[in-house]
PDB file with SEQRES, HELIX, SHEET and CRYST1 records, atoms N, CA, C and O in Angstrom:
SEQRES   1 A   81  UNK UNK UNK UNK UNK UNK UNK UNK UNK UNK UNK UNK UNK          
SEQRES   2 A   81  UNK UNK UNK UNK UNK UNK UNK UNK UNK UNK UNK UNK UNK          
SEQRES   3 A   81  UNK UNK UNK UNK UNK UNK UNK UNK UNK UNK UNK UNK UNK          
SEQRES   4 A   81  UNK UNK UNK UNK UNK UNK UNK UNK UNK UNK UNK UNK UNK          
SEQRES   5 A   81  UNK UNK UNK UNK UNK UNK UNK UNK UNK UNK UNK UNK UNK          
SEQRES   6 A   81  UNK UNK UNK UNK UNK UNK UNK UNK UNK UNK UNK UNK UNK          
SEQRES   7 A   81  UNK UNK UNK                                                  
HELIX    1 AA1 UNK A    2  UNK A   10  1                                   9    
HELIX    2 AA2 UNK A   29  UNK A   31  5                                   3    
HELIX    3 AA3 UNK A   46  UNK A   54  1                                   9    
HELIX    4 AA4 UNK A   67  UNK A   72  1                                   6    
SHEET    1 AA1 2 UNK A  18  UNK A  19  0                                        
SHEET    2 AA1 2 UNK A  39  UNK A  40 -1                                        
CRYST1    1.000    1.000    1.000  90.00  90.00  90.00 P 1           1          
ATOM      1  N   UNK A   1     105.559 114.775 106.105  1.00  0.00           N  
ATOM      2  CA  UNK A   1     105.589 113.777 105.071  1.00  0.00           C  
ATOM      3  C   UNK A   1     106.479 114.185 103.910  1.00  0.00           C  
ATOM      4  O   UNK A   1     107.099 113.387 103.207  1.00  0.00           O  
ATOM      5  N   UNK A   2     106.482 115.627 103.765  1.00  0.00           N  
ATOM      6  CA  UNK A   2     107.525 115.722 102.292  1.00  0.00           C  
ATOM      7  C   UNK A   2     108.496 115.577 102.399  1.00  0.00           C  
ATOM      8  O   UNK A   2     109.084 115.115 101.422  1.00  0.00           O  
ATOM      9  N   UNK A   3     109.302 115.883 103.674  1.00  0.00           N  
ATOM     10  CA  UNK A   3     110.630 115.322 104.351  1.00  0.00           C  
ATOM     11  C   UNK A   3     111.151 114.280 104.156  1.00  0.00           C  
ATOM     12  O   UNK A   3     112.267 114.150 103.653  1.00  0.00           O  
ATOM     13  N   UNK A   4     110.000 112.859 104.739  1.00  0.00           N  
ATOM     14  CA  UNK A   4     110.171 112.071 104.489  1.00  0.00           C  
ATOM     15  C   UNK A   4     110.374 111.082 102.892  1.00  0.00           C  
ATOM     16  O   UNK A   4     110.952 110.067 102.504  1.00  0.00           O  
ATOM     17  N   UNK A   5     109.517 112.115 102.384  1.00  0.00           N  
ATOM     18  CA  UNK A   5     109.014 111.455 100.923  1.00  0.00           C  
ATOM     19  C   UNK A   5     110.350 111.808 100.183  1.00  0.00           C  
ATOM     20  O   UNK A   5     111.007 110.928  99.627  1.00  0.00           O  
ATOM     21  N   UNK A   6     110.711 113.062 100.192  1.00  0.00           N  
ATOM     22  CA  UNK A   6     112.155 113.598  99.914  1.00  0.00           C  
ATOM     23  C   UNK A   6     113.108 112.660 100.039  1.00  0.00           C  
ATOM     24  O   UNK A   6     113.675 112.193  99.052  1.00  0.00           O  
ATOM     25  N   UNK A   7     113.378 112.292 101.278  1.00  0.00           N  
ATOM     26  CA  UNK A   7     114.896 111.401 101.853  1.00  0.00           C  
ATOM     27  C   UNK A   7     114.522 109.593 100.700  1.00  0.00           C  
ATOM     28  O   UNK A   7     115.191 108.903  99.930  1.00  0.00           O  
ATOM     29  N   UNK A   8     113.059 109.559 101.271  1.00  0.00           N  
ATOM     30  CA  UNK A   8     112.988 107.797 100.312  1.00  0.00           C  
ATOM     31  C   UNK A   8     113.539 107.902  99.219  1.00  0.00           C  
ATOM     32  O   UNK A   8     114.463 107.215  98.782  1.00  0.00           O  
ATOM     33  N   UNK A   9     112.797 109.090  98.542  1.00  0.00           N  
ATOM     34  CA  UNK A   9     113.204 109.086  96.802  1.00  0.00           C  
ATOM     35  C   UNK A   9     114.663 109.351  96.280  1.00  0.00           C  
ATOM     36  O   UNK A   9     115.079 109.145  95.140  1.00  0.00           O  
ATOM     37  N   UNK A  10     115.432 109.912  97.488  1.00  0.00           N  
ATOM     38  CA  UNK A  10     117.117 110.585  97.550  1.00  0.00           C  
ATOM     39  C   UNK A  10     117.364 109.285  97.272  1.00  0.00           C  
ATOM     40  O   UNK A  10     117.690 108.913  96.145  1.00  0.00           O  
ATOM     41  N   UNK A  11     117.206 108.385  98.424  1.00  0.00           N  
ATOM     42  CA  UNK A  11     117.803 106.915  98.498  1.00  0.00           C  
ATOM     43  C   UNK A  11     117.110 105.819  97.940  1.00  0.00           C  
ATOM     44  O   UNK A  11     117.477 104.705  98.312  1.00  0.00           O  
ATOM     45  N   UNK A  12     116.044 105.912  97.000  1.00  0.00           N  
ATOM     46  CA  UNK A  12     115.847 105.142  95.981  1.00  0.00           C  
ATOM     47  C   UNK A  12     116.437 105.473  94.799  1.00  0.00           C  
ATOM     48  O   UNK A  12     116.560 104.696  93.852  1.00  0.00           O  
ATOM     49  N   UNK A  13     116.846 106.728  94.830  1.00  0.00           N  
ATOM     50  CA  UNK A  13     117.384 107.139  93.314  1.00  0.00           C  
ATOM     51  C   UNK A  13     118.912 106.499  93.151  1.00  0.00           C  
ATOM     52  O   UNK A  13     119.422 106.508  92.031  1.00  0.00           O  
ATOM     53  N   UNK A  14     119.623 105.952  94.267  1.00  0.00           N  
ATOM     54  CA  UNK A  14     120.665 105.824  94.628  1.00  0.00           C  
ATOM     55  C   UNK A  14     120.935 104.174  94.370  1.00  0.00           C  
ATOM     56  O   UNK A  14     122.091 103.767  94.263  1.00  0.00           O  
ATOM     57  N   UNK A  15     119.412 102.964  94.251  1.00  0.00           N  
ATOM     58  CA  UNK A  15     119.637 101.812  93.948  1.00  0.00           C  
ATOM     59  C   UNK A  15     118.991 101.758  92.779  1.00  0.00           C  
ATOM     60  O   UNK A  15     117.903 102.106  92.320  1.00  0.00           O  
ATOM     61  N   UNK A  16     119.977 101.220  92.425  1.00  0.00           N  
ATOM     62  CA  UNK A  16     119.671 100.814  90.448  1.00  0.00           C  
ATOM     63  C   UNK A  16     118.787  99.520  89.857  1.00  0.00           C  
ATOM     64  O   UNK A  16     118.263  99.355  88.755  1.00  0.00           O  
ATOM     65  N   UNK A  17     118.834  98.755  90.929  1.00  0.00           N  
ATOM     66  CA  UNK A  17     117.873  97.128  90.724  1.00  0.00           C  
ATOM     67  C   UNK A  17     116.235  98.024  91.320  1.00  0.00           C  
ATOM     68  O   UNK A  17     115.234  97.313  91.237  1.00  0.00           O  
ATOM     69  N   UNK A  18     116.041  99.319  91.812  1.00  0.00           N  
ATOM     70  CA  UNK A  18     114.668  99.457  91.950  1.00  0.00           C  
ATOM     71  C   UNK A  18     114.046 100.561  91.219  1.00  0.00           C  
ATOM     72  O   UNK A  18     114.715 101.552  90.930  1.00  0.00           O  
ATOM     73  N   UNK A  19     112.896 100.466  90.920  1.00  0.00           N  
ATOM     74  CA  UNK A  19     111.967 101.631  89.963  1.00  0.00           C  
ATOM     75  C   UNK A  19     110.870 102.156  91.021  1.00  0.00           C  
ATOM     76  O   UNK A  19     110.197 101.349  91.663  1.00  0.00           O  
ATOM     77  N   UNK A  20     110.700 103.769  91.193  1.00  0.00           N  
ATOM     78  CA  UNK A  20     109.823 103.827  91.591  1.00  0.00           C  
ATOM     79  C   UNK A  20     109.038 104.776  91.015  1.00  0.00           C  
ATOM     80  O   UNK A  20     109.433 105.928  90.830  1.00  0.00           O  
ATOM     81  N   UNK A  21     107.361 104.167  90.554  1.00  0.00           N  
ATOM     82  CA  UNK A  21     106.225 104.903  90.068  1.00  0.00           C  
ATOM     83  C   UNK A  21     105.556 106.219  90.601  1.00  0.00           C  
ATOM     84  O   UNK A  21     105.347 106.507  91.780  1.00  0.00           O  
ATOM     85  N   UNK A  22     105.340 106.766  89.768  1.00  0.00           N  
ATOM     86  CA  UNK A  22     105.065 107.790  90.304  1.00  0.00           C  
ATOM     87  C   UNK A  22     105.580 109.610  89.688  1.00  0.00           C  
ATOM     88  O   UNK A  22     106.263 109.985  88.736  1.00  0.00           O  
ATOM     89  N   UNK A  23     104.911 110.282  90.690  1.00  0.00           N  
ATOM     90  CA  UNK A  23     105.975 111.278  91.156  1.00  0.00           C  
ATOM     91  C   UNK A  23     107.370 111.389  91.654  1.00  0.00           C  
ATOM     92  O   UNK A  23     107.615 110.870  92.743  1.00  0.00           O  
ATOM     93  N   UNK A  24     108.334 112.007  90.994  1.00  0.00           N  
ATOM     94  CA  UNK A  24     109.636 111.480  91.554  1.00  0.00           C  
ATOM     95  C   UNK A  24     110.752 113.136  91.623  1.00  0.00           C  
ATOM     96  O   UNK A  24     111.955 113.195  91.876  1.00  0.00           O  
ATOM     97  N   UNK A  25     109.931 114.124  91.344  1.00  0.00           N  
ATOM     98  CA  UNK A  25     110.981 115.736  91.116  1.00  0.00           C  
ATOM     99  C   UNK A  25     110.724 116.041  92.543  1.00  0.00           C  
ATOM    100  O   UNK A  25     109.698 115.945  93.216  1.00  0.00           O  
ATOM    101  N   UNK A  26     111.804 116.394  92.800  1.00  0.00           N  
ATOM    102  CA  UNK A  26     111.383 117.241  94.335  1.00  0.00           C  
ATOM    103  C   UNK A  26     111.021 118.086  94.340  1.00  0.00           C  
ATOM    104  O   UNK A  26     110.725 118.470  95.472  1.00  0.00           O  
ATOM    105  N   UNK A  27     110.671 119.279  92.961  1.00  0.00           N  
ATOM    106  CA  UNK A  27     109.863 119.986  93.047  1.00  0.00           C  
ATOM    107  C   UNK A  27     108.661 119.606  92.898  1.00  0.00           C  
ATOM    108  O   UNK A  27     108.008 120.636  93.064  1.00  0.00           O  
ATOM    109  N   UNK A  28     107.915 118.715  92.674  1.00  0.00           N  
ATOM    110  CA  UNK A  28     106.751 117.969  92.602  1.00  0.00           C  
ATOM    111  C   UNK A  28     106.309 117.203  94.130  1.00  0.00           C  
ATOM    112  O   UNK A  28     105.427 116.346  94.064  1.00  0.00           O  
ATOM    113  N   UNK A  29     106.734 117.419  95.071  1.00  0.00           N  
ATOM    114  CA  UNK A  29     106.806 116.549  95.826  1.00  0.00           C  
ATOM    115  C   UNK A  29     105.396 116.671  96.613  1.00  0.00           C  
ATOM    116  O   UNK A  29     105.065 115.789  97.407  1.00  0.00           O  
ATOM    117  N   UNK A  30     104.442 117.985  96.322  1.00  0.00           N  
ATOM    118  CA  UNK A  30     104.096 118.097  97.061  1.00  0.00           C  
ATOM    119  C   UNK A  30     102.446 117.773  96.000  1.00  0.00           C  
ATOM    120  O   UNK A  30     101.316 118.077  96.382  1.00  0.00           O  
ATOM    121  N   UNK A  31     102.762 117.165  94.793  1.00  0.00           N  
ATOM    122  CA  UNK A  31     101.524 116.936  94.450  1.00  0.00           C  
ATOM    123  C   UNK A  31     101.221 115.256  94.302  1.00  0.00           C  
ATOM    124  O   UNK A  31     100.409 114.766  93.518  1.00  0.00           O  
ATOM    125  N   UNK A  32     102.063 114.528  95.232  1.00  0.00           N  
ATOM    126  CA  UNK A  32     101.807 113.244  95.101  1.00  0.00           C  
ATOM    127  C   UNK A  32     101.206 112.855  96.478  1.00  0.00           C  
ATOM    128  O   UNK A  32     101.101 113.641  97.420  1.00  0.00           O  
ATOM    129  N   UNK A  33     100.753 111.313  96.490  1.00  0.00           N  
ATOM    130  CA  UNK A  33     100.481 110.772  97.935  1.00  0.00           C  
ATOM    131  C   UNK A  33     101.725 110.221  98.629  1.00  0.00           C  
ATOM    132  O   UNK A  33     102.501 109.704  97.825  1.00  0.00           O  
ATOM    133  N   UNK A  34     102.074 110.194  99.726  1.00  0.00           N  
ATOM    134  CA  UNK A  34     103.000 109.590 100.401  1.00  0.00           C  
ATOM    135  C   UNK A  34     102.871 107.942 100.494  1.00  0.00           C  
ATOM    136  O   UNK A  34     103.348 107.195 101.348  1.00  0.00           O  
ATOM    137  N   UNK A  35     102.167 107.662  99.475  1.00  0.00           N  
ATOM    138  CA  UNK A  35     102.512 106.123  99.584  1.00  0.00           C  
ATOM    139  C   UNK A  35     103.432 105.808  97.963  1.00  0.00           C  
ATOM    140  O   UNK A  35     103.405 106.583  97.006  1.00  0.00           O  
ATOM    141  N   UNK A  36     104.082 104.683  98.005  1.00  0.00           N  
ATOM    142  CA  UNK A  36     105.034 104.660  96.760  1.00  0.00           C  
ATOM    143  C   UNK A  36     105.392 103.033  95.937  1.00  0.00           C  
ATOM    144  O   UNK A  36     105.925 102.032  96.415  1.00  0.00           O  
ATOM    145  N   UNK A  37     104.895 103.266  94.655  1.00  0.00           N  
ATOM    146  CA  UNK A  37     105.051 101.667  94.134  1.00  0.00           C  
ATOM    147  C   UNK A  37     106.303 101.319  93.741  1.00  0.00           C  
ATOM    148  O   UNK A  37     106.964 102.275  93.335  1.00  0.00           O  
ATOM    149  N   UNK A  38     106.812 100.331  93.730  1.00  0.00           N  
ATOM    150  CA  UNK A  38     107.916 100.007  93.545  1.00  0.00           C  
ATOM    151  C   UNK A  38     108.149  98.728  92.831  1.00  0.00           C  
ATOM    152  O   UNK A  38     107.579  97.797  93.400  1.00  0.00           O  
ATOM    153  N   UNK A  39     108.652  98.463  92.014  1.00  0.00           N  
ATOM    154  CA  UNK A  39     109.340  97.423  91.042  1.00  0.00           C  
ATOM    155  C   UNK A  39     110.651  97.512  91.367  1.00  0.00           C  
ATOM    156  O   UNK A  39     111.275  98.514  91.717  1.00  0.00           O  
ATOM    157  N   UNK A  40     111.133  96.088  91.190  1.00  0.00           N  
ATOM    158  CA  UNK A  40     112.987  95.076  91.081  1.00  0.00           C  
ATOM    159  C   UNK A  40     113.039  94.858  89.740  1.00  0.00           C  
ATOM    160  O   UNK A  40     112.150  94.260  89.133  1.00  0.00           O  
ATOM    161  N   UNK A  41     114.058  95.321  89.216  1.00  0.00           N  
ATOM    162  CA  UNK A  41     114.719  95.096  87.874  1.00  0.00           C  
ATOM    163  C   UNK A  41     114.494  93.677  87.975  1.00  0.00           C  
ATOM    164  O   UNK A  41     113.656  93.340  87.138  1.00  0.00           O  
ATOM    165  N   UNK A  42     115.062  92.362  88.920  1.00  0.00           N  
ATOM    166  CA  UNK A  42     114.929  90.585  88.798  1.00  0.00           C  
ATOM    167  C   UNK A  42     113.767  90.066  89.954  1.00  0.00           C  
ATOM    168  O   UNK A  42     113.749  88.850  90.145  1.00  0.00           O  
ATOM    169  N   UNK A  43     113.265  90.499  90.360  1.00  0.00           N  
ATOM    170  CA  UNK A  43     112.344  90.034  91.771  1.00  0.00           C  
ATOM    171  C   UNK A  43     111.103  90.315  91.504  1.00  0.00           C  
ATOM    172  O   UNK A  43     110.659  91.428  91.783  1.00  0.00           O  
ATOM    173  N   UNK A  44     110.268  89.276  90.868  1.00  0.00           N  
ATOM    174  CA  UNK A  44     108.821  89.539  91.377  1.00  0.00           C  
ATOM    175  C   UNK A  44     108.651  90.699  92.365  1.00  0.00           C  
ATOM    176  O   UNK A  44     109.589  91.018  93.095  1.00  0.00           O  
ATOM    177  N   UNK A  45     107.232  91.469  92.413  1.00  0.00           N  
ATOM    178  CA  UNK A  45     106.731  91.818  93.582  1.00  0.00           C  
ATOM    179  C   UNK A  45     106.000  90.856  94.856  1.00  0.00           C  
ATOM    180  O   UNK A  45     105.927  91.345  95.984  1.00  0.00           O  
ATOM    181  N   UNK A  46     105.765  90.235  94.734  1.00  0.00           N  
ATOM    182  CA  UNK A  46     105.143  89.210  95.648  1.00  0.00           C  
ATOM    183  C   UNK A  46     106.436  88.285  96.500  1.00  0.00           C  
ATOM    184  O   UNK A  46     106.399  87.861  97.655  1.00  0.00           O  
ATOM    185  N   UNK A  47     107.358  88.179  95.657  1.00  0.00           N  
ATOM    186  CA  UNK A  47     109.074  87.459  96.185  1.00  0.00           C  
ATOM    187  C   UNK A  47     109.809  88.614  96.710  1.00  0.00           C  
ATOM    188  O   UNK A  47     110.727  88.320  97.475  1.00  0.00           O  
ATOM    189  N   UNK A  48     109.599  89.996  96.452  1.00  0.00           N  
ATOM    190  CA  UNK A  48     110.258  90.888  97.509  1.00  0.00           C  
ATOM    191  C   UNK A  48     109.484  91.163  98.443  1.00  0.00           C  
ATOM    192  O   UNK A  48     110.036  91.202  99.543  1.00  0.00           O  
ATOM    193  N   UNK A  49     107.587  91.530  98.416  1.00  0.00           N  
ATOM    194  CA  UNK A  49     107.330  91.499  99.919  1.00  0.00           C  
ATOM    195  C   UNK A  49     107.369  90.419 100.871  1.00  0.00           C  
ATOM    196  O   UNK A  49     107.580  90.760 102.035  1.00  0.00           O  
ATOM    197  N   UNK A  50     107.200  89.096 100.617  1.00  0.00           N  
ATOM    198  CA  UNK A  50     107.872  87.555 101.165  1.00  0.00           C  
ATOM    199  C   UNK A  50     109.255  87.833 102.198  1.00  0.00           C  
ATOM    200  O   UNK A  50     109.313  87.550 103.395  1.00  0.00           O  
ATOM    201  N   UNK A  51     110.612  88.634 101.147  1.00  0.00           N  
ATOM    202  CA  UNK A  51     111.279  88.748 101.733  1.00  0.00           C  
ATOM    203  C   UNK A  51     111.652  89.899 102.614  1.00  0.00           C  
ATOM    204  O   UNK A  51     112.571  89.894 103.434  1.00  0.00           O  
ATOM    205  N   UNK A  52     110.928  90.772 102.383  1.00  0.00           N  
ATOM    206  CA  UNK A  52     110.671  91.832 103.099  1.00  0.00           C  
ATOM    207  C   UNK A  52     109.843  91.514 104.663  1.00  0.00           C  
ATOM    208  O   UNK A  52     110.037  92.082 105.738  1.00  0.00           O  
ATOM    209  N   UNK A  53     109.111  90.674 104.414  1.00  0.00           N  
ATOM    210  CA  UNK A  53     108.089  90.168 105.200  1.00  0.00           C  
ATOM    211  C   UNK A  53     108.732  89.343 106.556  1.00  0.00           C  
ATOM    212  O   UNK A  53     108.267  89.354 107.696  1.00  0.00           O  
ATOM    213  N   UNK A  54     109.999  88.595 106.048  1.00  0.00           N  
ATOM    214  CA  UNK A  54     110.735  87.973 106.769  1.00  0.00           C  
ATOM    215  C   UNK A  54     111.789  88.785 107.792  1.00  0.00           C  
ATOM    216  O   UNK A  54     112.212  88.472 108.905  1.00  0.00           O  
ATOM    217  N   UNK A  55     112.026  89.916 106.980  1.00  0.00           N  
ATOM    218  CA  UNK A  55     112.732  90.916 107.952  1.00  0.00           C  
ATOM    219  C   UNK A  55     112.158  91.756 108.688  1.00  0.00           C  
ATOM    220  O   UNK A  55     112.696  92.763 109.149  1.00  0.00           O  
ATOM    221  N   UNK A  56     111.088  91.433 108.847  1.00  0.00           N  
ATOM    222  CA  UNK A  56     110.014  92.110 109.964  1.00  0.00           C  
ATOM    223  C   UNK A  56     109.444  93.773 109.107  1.00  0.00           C  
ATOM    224  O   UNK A  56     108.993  94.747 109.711  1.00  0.00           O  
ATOM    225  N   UNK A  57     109.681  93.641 107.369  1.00  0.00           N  
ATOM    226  CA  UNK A  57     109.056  95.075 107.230  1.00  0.00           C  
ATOM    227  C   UNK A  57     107.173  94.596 106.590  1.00  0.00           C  
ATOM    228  O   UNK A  57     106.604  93.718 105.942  1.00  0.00           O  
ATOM    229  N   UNK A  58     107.012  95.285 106.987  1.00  0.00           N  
ATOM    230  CA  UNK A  58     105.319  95.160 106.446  1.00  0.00           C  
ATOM    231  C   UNK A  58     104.819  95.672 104.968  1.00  0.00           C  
ATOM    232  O   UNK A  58     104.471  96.814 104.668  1.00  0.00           O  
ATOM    233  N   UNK A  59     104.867  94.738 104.292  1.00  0.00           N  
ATOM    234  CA  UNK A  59     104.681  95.355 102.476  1.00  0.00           C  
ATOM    235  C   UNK A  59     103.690  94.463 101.898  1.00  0.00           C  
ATOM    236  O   UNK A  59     103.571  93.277 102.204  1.00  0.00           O  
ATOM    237  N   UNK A  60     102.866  95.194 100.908  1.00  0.00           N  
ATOM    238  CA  UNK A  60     102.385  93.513 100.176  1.00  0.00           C  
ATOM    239  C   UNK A  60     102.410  94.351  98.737  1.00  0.00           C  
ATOM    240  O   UNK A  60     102.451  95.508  98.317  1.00  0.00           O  
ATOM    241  N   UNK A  61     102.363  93.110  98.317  1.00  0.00           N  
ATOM    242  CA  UNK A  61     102.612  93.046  96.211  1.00  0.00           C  
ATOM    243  C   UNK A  61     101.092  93.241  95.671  1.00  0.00           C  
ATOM    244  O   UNK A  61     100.132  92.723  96.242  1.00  0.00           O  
ATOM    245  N   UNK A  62     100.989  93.996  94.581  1.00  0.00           N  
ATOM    246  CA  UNK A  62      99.818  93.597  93.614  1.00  0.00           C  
ATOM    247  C   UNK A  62      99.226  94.404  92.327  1.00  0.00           C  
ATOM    248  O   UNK A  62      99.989  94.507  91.367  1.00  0.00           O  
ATOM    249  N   UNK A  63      98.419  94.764  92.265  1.00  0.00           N  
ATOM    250  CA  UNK A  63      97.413  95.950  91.255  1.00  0.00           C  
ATOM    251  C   UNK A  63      96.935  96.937  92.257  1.00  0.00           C  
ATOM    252  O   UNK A  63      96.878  98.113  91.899  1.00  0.00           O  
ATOM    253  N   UNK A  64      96.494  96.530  93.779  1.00  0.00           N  
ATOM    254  CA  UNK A  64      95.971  97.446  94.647  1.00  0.00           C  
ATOM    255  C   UNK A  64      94.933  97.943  94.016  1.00  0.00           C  
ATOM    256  O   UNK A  64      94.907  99.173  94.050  1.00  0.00           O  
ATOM    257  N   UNK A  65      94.094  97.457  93.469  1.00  0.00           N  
ATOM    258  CA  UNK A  65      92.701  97.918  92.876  1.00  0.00           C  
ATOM    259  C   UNK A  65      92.482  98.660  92.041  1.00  0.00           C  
ATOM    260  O   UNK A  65      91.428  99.227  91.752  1.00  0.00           O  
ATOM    261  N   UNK A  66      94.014  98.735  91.340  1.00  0.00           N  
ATOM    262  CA  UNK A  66      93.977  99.616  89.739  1.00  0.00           C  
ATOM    263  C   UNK A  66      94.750  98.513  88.937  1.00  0.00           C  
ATOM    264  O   UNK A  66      95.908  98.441  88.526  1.00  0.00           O  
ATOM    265  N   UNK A  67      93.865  97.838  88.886  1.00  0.00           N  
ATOM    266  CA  UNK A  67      94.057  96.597  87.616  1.00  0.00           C  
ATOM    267  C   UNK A  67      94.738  97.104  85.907  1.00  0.00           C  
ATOM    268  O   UNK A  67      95.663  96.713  85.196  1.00  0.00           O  
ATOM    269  N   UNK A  68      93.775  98.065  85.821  1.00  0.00           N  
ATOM    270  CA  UNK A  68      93.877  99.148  84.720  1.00  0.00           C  
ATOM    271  C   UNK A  68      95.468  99.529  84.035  1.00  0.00           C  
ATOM    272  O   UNK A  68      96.089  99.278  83.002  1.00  0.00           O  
ATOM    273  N   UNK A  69      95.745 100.555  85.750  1.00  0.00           N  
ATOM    274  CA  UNK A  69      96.818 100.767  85.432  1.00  0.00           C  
ATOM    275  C   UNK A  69      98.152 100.223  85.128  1.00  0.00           C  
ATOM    276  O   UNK A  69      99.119 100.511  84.423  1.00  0.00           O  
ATOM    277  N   UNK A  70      97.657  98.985  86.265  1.00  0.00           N  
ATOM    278  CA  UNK A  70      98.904  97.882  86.176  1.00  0.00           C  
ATOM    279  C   UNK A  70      99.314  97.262  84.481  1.00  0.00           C  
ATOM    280  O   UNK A  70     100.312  97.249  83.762  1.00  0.00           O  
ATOM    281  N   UNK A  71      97.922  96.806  84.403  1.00  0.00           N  
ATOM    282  CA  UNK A  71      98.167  96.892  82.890  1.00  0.00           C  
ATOM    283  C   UNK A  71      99.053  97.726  81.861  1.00  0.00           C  
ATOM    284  O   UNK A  71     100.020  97.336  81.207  1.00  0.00           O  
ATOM    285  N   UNK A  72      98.591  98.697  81.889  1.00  0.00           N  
ATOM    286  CA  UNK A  72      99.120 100.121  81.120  1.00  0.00           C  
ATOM    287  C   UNK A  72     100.288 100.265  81.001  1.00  0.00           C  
ATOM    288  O   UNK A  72     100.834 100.420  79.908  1.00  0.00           O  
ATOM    289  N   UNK A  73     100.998 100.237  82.322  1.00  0.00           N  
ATOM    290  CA  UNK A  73     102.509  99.870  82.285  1.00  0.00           C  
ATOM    291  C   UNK A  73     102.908  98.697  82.462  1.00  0.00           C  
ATOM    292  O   UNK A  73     103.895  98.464  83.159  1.00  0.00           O  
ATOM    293  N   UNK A  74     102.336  97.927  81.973  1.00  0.00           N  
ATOM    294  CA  UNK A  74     103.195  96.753  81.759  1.00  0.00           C  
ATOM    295  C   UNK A  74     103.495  95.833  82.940  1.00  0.00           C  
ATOM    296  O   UNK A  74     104.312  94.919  82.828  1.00  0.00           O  
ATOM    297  N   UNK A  75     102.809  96.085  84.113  1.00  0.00           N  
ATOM    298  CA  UNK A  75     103.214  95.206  85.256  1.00  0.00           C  
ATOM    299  C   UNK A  75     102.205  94.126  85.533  1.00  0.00           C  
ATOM    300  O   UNK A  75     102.073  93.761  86.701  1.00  0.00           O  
ATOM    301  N   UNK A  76     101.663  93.715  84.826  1.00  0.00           N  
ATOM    302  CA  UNK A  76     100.951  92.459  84.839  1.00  0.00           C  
ATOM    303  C   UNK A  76     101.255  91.101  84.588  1.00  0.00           C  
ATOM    304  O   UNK A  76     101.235  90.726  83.416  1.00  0.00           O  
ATOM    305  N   UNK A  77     101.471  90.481  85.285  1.00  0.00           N  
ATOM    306  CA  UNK A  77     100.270  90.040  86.560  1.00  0.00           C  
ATOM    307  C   UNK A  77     100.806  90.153  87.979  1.00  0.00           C  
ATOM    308  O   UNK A  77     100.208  90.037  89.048  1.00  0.00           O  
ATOM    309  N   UNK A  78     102.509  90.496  87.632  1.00  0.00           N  
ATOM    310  CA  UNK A  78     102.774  90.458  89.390  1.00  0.00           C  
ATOM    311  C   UNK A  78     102.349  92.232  89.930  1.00  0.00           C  
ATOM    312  O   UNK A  78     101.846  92.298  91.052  1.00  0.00           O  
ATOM    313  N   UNK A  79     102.484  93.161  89.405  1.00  0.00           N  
ATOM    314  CA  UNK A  79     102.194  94.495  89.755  1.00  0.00           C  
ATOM    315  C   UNK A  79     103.793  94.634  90.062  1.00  0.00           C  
ATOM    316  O   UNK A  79     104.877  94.383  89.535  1.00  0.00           O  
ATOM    317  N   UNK A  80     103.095  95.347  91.575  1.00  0.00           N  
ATOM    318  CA  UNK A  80     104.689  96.128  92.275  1.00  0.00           C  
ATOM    319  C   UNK A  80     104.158  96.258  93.535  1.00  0.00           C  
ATOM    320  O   UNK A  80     102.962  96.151  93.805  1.00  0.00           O  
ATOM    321  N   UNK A  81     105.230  96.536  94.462  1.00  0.00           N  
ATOM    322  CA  UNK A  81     105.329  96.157  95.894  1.00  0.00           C  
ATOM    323  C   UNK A  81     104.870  97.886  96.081  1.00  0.00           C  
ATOM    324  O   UNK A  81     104.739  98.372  97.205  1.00  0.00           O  
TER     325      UNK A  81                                                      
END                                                                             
């Protein structure tokens, strides 16, 4: 998994329309979970998993049961994918 988690974050760091929450140092890599939230600089979360959804990838949008946090940073009411 850190392999993997490594290469996503290489090539998320690389598109500028996306944010991703979290842990993000590769020396840190090994104190996060391998799952990863993500915000679009212009795209709802709910309008990128839609279109994500259409290209056969499996994602869904929301709070994921930390309402809280979503809040906190500011991603309310759509969250992040």
């Amino acid at each position: 998994e850190t392999e993997l988690a490594t290469q996503f974050l290489d090539g998320l760091a690389r598109l500028s329309a996306w944010r991703g929450w979290g842990i993000d140092d590769p020396g840190r890599i090994g104190d996060r979970v391998p799952t990863f939230g993500l915000t679009h600089r212009t795209r709802p979360a709910a309008e990128v998993a839609s279109l994500l959804g259409e290209q056969g990838l499996f994602v869904w949008s929301g709070h994921f049961y930390a309402q809280g946090l979503i809040e906190r940073l500011g991603l309310a009411p759509a969250g992040m994918l």
